[in-house]
C-alpha positions, 0 to 999 in steps of 0.5 A: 857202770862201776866193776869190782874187778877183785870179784872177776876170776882168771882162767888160762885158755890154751889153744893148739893148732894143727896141720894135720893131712888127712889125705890117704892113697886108699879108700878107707884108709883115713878110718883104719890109719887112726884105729891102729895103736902105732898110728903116730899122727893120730897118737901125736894129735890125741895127745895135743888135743887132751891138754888144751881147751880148744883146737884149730885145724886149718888144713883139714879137707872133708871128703864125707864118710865115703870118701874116707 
């Protein structure tokens, strides 16, 4: 099989990766930290998160909605 590679496009794919901990000493506080505007983590990753296509966090823990 013969390929045109003039025809093929490029793209730039850009990942990021986060080491973010989620563990907090109250219940609840995993919800309210990030709805607050002077949250630096949830600032700091909003912002990484916009300018890439994908992300991949290797140290988040899930706990489900009750135990955030």
């Amino acid at each position: 099989m013969d390929h045109d590679h003039r025809a093929l496009s490029r793209r730039t794919v850009r990942f990021a990766t986060l080491n973010a901990s989620l563990n907090r000493g109250t219940q609840g506080a995993l919800v309210a930290d990030p709805s607050t505007p002077d949250n630096v983590q949830a600032r700091n990753a909003a912002e990484t998160i916009q300018r890439v296509d994908h992300v991949l966090d290797h140290r988040l823990v899930w706990q489900g909605v009750r135990g955030a």
